[in-house]
Every structure is written in structure tokens, then in C-alpha cells.
C-alpha positions in Angstrom: -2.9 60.5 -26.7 -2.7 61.4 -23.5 -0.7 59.6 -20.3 -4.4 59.6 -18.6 -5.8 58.0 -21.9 -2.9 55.6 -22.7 -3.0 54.5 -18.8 -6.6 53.6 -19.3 -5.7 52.0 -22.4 -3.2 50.0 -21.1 -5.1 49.1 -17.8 -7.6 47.6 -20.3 -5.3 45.7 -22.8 -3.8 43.9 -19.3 -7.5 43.5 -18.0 -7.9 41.7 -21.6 -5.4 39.9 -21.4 -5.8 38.4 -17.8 -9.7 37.8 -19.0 -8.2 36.0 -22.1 -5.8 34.2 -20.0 -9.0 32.9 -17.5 -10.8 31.8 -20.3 -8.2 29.5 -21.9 -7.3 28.3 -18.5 -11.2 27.7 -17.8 -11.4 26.0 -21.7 -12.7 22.5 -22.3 -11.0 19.6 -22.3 -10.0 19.1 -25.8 -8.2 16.7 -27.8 -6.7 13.0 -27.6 -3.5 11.4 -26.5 -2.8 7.7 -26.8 -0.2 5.6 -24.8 1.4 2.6 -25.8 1.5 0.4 -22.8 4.1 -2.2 -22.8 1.9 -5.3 -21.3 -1.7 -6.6 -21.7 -4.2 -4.4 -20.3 -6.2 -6.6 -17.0 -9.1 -5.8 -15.5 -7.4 -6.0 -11.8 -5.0 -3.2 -13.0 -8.2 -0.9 -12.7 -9.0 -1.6 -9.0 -7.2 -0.5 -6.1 -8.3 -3.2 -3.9 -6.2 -5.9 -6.1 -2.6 -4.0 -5.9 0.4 -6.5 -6.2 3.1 -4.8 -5.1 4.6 -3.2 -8.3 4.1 -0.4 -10.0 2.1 -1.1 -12.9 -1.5 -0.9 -11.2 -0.5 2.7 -10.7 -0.4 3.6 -14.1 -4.3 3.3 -14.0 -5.2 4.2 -10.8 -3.8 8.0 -11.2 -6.2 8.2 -14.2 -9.1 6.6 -12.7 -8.9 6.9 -8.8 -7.1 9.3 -6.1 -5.8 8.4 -2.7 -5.7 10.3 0.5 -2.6 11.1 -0.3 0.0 10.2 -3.1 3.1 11.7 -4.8 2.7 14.8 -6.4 5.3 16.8 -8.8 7.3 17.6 -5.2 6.0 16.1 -3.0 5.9 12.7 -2.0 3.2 12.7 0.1 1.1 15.1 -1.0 -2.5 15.9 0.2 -5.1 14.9 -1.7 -8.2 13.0 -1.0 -7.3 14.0 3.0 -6.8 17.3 3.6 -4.8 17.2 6.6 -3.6 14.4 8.9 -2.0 13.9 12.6 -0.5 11.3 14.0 -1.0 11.2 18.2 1.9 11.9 20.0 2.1 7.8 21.5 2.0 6.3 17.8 -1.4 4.7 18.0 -4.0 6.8 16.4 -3.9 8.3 13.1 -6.6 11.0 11.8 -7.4 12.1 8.9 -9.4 15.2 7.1 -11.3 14.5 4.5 -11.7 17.0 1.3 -15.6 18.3 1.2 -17.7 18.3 -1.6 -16.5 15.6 -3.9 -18.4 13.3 -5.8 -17.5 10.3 -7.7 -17.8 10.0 -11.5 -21.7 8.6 -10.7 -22.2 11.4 -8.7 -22.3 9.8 -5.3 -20.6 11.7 -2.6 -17.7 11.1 -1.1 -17.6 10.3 2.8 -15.4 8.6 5.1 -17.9 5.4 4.7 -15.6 5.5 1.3 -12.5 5.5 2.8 -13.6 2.5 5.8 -15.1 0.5 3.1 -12.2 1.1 0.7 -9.4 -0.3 3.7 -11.4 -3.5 4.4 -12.0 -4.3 1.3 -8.2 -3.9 0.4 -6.6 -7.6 -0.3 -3.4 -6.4 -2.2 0.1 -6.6 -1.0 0.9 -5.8 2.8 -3.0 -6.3 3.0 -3.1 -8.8 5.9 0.0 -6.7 7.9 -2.5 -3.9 7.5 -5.3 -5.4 9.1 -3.6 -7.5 10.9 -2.0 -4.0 13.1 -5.0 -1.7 12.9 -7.3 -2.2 15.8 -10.2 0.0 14.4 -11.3 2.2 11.6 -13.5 4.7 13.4 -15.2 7.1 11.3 -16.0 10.5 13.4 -17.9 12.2 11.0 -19.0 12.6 7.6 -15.3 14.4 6.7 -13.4 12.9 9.6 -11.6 8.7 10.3 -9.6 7.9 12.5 -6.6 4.5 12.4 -6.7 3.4 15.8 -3.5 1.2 15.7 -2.6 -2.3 18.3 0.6 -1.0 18.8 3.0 1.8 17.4 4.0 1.0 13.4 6.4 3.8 12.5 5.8 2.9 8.8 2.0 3.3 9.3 1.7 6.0 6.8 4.1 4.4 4.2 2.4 1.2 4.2 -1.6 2.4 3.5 -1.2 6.0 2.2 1.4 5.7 -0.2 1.7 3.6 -3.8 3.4 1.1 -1.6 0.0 -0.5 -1.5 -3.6 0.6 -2.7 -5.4 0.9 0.3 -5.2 4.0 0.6 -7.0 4.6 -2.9 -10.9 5.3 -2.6 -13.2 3.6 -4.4 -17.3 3.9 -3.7 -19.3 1.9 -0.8 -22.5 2.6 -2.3 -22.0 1.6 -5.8 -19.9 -1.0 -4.9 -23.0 -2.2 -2.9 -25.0 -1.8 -5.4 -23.5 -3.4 -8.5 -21.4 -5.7 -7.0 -17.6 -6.8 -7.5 -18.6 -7.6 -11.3 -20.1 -4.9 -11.5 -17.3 -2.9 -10.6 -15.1 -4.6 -12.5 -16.9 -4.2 -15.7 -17.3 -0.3 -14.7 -15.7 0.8 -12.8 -16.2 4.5 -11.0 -13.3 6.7 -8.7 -12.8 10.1 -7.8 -9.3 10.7 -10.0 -9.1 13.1 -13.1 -10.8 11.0 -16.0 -13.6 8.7 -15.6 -13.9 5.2 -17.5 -15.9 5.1 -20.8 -14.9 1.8 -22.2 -12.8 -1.2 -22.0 -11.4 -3.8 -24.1 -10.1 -6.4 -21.8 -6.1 -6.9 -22.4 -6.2 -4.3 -25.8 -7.6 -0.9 -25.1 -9.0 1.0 -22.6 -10.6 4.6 -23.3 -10.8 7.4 -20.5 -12.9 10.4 -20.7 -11.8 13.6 -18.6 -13.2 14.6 -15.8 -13.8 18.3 -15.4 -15.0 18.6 -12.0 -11.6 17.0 -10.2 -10.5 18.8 -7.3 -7.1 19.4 -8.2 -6.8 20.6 -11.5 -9.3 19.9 -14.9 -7.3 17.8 -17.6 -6.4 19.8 -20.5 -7.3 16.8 -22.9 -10.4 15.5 -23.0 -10.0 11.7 -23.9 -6.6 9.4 -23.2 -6.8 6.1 -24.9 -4.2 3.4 -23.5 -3.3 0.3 -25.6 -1.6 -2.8 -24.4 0.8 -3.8 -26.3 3.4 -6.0 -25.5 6.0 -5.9 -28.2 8.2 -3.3 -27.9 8.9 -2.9 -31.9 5.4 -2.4 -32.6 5.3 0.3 -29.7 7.9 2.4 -31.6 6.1 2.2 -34.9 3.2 3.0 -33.1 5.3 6.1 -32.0 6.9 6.7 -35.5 3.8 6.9 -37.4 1.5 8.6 -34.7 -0.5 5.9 -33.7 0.9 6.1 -30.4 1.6 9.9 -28.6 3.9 8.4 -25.7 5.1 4.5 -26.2 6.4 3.1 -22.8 9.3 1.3 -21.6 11.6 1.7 -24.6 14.9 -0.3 -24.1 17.9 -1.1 -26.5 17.4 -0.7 -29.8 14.3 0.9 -29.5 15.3 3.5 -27.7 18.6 4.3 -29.0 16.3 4.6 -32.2 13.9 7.3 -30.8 16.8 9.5 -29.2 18.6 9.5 -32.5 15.0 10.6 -34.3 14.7 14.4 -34.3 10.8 14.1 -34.0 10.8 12.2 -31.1 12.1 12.5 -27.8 13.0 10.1 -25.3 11.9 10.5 -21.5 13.9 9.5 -18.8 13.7 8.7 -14.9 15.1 6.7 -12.5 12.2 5.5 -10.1 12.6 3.7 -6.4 13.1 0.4 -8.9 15.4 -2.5 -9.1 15.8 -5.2 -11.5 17.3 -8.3 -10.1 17.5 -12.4 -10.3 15.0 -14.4 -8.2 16.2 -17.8 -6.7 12.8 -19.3 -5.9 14.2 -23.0 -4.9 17.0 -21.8 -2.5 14.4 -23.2 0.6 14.5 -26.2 -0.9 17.8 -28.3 -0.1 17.4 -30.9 -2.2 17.9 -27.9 -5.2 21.4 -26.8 -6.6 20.1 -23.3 -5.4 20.1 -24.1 -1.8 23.9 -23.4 -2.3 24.8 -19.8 -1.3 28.0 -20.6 -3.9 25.6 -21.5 -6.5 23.8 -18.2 -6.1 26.4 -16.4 -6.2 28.1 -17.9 -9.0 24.6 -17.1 -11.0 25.3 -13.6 -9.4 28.8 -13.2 -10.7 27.9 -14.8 -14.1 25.9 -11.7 -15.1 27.7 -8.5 -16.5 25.3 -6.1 -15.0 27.0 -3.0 -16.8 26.8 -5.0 -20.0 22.9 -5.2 -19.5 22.7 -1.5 -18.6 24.4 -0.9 -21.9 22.3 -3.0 -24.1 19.0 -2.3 -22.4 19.0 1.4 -20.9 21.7 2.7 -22.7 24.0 2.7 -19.4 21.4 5.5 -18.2 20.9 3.2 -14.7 22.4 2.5 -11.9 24.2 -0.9 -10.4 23.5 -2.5 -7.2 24.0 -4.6 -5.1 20.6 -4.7 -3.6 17.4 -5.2 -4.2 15.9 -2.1 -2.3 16.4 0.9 -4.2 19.1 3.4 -3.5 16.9 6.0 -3.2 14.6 5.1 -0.3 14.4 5.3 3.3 16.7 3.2 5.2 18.2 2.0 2.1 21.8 0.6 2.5 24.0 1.1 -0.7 26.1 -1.9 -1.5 28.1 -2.2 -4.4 27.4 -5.1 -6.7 29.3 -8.4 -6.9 31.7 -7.9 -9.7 31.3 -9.3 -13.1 33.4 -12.9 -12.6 32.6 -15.6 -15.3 36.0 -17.5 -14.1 35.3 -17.9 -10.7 31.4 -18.1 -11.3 32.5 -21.6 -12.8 35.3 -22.1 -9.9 32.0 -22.0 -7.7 29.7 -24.1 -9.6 32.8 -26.7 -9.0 33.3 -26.5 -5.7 29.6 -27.1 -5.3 29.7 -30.4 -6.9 28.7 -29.1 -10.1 31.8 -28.8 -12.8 30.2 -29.4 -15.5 27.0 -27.1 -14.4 23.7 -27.8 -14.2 19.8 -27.7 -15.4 18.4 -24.9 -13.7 15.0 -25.1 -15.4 12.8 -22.0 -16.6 13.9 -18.8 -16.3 10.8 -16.1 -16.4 11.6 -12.5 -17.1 8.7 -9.9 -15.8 6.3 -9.5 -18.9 7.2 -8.2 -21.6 11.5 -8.0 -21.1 11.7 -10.8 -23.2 15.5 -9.4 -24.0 16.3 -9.0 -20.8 15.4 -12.7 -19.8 17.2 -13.5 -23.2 20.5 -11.5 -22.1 20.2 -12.9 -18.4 19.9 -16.4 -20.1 23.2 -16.0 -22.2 25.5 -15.6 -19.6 24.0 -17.8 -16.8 24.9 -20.4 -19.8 28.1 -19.3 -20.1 29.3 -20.8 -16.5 26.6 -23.9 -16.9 23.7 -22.8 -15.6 21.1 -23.7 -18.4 17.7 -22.5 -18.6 14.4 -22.5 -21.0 13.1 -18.9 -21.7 9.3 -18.9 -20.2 7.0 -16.2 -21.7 3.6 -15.1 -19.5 1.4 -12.2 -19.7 2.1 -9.7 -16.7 -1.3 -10.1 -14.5 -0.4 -13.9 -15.1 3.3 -13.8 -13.8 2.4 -11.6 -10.9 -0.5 -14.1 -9.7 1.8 -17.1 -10.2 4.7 -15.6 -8.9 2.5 -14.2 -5.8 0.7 -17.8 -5.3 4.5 -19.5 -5.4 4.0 -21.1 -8.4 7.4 -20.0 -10.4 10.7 -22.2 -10.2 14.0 -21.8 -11.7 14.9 -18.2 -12.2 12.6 -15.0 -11.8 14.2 -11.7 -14.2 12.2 -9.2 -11.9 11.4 -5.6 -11.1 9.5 -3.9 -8.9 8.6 0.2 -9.4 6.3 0.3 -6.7 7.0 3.4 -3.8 7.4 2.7 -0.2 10.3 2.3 1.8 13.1 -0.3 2.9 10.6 -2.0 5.4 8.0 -1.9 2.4 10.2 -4.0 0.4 11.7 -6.1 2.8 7.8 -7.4 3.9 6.9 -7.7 0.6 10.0 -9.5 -0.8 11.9 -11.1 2.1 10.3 -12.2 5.0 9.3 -15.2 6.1 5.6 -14.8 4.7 5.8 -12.1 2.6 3.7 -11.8 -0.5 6.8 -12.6 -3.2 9.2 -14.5 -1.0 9.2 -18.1 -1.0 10.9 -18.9 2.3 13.4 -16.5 5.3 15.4 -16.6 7.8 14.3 -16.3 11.2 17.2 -14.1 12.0 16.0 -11.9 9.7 12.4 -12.2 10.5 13.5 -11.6 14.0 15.5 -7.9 13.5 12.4 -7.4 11.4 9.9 -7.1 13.6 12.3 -5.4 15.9 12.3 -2.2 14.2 8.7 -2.5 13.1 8.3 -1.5 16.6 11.3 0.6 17.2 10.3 4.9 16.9 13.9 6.1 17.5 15.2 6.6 13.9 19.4 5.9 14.3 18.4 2.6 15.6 15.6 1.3 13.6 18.4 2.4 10.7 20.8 0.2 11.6 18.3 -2.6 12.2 17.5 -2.0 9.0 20.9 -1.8 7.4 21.5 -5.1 9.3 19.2 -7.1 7.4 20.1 -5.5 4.1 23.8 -7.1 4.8 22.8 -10.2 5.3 20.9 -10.1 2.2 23.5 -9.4 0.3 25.9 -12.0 2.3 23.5 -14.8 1.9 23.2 -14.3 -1.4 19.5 -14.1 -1.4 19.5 -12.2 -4.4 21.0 -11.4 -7.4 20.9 -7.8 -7.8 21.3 -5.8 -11.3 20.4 -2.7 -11.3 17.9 0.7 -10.5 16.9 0.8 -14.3 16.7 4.3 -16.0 12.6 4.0 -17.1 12.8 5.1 -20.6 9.2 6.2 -22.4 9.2 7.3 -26.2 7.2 10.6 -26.4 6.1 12.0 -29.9 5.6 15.2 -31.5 2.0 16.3 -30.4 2.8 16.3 -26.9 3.8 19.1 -25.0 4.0 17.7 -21.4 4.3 13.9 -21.1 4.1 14.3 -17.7 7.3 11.7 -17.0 9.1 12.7 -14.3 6.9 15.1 -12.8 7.8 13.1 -9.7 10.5 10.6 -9.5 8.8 8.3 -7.2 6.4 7.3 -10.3 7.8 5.7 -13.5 4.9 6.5 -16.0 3.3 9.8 -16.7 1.3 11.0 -14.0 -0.6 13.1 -12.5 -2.8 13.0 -15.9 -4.4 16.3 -15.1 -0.5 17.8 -16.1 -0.4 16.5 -19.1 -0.8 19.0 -22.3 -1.0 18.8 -26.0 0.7 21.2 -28.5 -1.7 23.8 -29.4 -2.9 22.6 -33.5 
């Protein structure tokens, strides 16, 4: 053969081979993957409106919707819906570009009547603080809206167009219209990577990809999600191949799945924490209005003990309940593990022989955590009843001030220091059931302050009195560990460490049969 022949033959194979490698990439959908989710499955977790400030809405909404922008694998704030955005150079006016030419899984198109409608309709977490500070949603054209703000919010972006809250998250003004909040709620329609195809209230929901989404068509054509709250059931879902990714599996569970050579166990550390909730500290007629009672609860817990048993010493203590990871966070070491003078406390507090401290309710479904958390408050006194709730259930009651005694909690959601502290501390926020007006105070302070050092150490200020005050009892930034099994290729976990589950959906790949 010769070199003019075998050039030509060569040139061809590669031409082949790059057609070949078009086609495959330009393949159907193909395939299912199931997940195990580790709580009931409500309807609320499919609409962005409804967000409550934790992370598990999210798991839903990066199937079903998209957002202006959201984290993507390296970025955090990642264009998606918008193109582009500017900010004016006073801090008032925020404008966004809108990607052309999508449609909605019905086929309606979308415009920036989508994105208005979409931000009043919000009534999630942070929702009245949104409204309350934007002056007007003008829309300039079909691709163009503009945030015209009351006054400069430096946190403008990180309170709407991040998973801090799901206003940001576009759902349809026509069909809405049309079919009404029922409506919507029995079918509901988004612009994300696979549409919805059928729901069984609190058991199953079945997804059916999307191959026109902007960013990337999904590889696998149908993802079924299961809710199912016991954790044991997850892993023998997992075992036998019921289940292609079982979430949240902690203690023996998950020292189980890394020790099986068919299964691997995924780990990340999101913006989460894990900490105790004193609910009656605002009310001084209760034993928990007593910063030495608190923090005789607080010392009372081996934290690295818990992080042992339940993440297999994967996370990381704190002493805080904003995550060590996010803006303006303060790192604070944790108050040490103290049963001795826990009780020396509870004493001194008029309460030597301890007290009833009522229910103690541990974020659905950590029933072992709440368990473990019991344990030890009992060892310096403090008894409690274990309360069990389904998750949409806790979060309303919890949200509508409803839970006494002691909250086992977590949140996962994004955002920042500011995000958490109006969520979970101030006077008025969404989760907290009383402040300080000191606090409140410095708060609103650097809401409005645009030099960084200083809003910083306004910041930082508040986080020390937090932790001085006792207002809290921080445990730890868990380790989020997911059981994967042996069909899946990419489980997508981790991709970005701002999100705890697997996501973005459209990443996720099956083993080729």
C-alpha cells in the first residue's frame, strides 16, 4: 500500500470514528436508574414556589425544573436559564439575559413573563425579605428583566438565584394560568432535563428524559425515585438491585456498602450542619431559657462519638451552625465533650437531679441520630420522648412554630452566612422561634454594608455571639454518604459540592450492557 493510499485510509478510519463517536453522543436516551430516597416523597417537593429552606426540594427540582442560574460541576453560579447578568454600578438594579428558544415540557415558550410570574409567586423561605426589598420586576423584552431593588442588598444574587431559595427556579405563567395551582400540582411542567410522567404521592415518582434541554440530553431515558424512609430497606434495595443509588447511608449501613465489593459508597461534604434546636429558650418560664442549661445539653453530646457511629468519622465538628465552607462563615471550635460538668450545670441552674425536657424530634428519617442525641442528653438528666414525623410534616410544623423540646436538625440548602442567619436566627426568620435585638440590629447593618472587610466582621460578630449565648448546639458538617450500585457509571454525587444528592441529572450515565 502506498503512504498516499494508507493516508487516505487512515483519514477515513478517523473520519469513521469521529462520525461513530457523533452518533453515540447524539443516541437516545436509553435505559433506567432508580434512587432510593431516604423520606416520603410530597407533592410540594416538586414546586419551586414552596422551598423551605433545606436542601431536599432540590433533589427534585434539578430533575424537573432549571433556574437562572444554579451550581454546576465548577461553578457555583453557573449560567443557565439567564445567559448573562449585570449588576449596576450603585447596587440597585439587577438585569438579566434570558436563554432563547426554550420551551417547556408542554411546549410553551419560555419568556421573561415566566420568570416575573415565577418571583411573585414565590412563598418559600426568605420569600417575604425578597419582596419585601425589590421595588419592581420590570420585564424589557421578551429575553430581557430587570430587579429594580429599594435599596442596595449585597446578597441580592445569593438570596433569589441560588438554591438558597427557589425563586429563582422557573416554572410556566401560562399553564399555571390555565390549570391552576392543582393543576400544577397534580402535573406538574418545567424547563429542567426530564419531564414528569407519573406520581405516586409519598412512594414513587417516574421521570421521563427530556431530549430537547439546553444543556446537555440525559443519557438515560427514565429515572424512577422511591421514597423510602427506612434506611435498611434502602440498602437491600441497593443489594439486590432494586435500587441503583440508595441515599443517605449512615452507620451500619454504610459501613456495610463500603465493605461490599459490588457497591460503592459516595461521599461529600455539602454547605450542611447538623445541630440541636432549643425551641423554648424565649420562653423564661422553660428550663431552656437558661444559657447554662443549653449549654449543659451542648456539652452532654460526644459529637465525635456521633460522627463515628453515623458517618463513619468522614465529617466535620463545629461549633456552629453555618457551615464552614460558606461566605462569611466564622470557624469556631466545638464545646468539648463534658458529661461531668454538663451535670455541674444543670445544678447550678436549680436542676440537680435534671429535668423533663419533653420530645425530642430528629429531621425525618435519622431516627438513630435522634436515638443517639437522646442517650446522652439522659446521661446528665435531660430526659426526652423520641417523636417520629414524616419530613414535609416536620418542616411545616417546625416552620409554623409548632415543635417544643429538642429539634435534631440539618439543613443542606446553599447560600451564604447572611442566608442562614435570616433563615435560622433572626428575630422573624422562617425557623427561629424568637432573637436578640442586638443581633437583629448588626444584622441589618451589613445587609446594607457593600465594603466586604466590614460586612465580615459584622458578620463574624453575630456568629460569636451565637455561639456565646448558647443559641445552639452545634454537631457537625455531616459527610452525605449515598450507596451507589453496580449499573451505574456516574452517580453524579459530587459533581458539585454545594449539592448533596446527585445532580445535574443530565451527567449521570449507565454502564454500557
Amino acid at each position: 500500500m502506498g503512504r498516499r493510499t494508507a493516508s487516505i485510509a487512515l483519514l477515513s478510519l478517523l473520519g469513521l470514528c469521529l462520525w461513530s463517536g457523533q452518533v453515540a453522543a447524539q443516541s437516545p436516551p436509553d435505559g433506567q436508574l432508580t434512587i432510593a430516597f431516604d423520606a416520603s416523597i410530597a407533592p410540594t417537593f416538586l414546586d419551586p414556589a414552596e422551598t423551605p429552606g433545606i436542601g431536599t426540594p432540590f433533589v427534585f427540582l434539578y430533575a424537573l425544573h432549571d433556574a437562572l442560574i444554579k451550581p454546576l460541576p465548577g461553578d457555583d453560579m453557573a449560567s443557565c436559564l439567564a445567559e448573562s447578568w449585570k449588576e449596576s454600578p450603585d447596587g440597585l438594579v439587577y438585569e438579566f439575559k434570558l436563554r432563547e428558544g426554550l420551551k417547556f415540557h408542554n411546549g410553551d415558550p419560555f419568556t421573561a413573563e415566566d420568570v416575573k410570574f415565577s418571583f411573585l409567586r414565590y412563598r418559600g423561605a426568605s420569600a417575604k425579605l425578597l419582596h419585601d426589598r425589590v421595588k419592581s420586576v420590570d420585564i424589557l423584552d421578551p429575553h430581557r428583566i430587570r430587579f429594580v431593588l429599594h435599596t442596595p442588598w449585597p446578597d441580592f444574587l445569593v438570596f433569589y438565584a441560588t438554591p438558597a431559595t427557589g425563586a429563582a427556579w422557573i416554572v410556566p405563567k401560562k399553564y399555571i394560568e390555565k390549570v391552576g395551582e392543582d393543576g400544577f400540582r397534580r402535573q406538574p411542567v418545567g424547563l429542567g432535563p426530564y419531564r414528569f410522567a407519573r406520581m405516586n404521592p409519598g412512594v414513587e415518582l417516574v421521570l421521563e428524559a427530556n431530549e430537547q434541554y439546553w444543556r446537555k440530553k440525559p443519557s438515560i431515558k427514565r429515572v424512577v425515585i422511591k421514597g423510602v424512609p427506612d434506611r435498611t430497606t434502602r440498602m437491600a434495595m441497593l443489594k439486590t438491585g432494586e435500587a441503583d443509588i440508595g441515599y443517605l447511608m449512615v452507620g451500619l449501613e454504610a459501613a456495610t456498602i463500603k465493605a461490599d465489593p459490588k457497591l460503592r459508597l459516595a461521599k461529600v461534604i455539602p454547605p450542611a450542619t447538623w445541630w440541636m434546636e432549643y425551641p423554648e429558650q424565649w420562653n423564661p418560664k422553660s428550663p431552656w431559657s437558661d444559657r447554662r442549661v443549653r449549654l449543659a445539653a451542648t456539652l452532654a453530646v460526644d459529637k465525635q462519638g456521633l460522627n463515628d457511629a453515623e458517618r463513619l468519622g468522614f465529617s466535620r465538628l463545629t461549633g456552629s451552625i453555618i457551615p464552614g465552607v460558606m461566605d462569611f462563615a466564622l470557624r469556631i471550635e466545638p464545646y468539648p465533650y463534658d458529661p461531668a460538668q454538663a451535670k455541674r450545670l444543670l445544678a447550678e441552674a436549680g436542676y440537680p437531679n435534671g429535668f423533663d425536657a419533653g420530645e425530642l424530634t430528629p429531621l425525618p428519617p435519622f431516627t438513630t441520630m435522634g436515638e443517639a442525641v437522646a442517650n446522652y442528653l439522659a446521661t446528665v438528666g435531660i430526659r426526652t420522648r423520641l417523636r417520629s414525623m414524616e419530613r414535609a410534616t416536620y418542616m411545616e410544623a417546625w416552620r409554623s412554630k409548632k415543635l417544643g423540646g429538642v429539634l435534631v436538625t440539618v439543613s443542606a440548602a446553599p447560600g451564604s452566612t447572611a442566608v442562614r442567619l435570616e433563615t435560622f436566627v433572626i428575630t422573624g426568620a422562617p425557623y427561629a422561634s424568637g432573637g436578640y435585638p442586638d443581633i437583629d440590629e448588626i444584622f441589618q447593618q451589613q445587609a446594607q454594608e457593600r465594603d466586604r472587610k466590614k460586612r465580615e466582621a459584622l458578620l463574624h460578630r453575630i456568629q460569636r455571639l451565637m455561639y456565646d449565648r448558647v443559641m445552639f448546639g452545634p454537631i457537625f458538617d455531616p459527610a452525605t454518604l449515598h450507596g451507589v450500585g453496580p449499573r451505574v457509571e456516574e452517580p453524579a454525587i459530587g459533581l458539585n459540592a454545594q449539592l448533596y444528592f446527585a445532580a445535574p441529572y443530565e451527567d449521570m450515565r449507565l454502564k454500557k450492557p
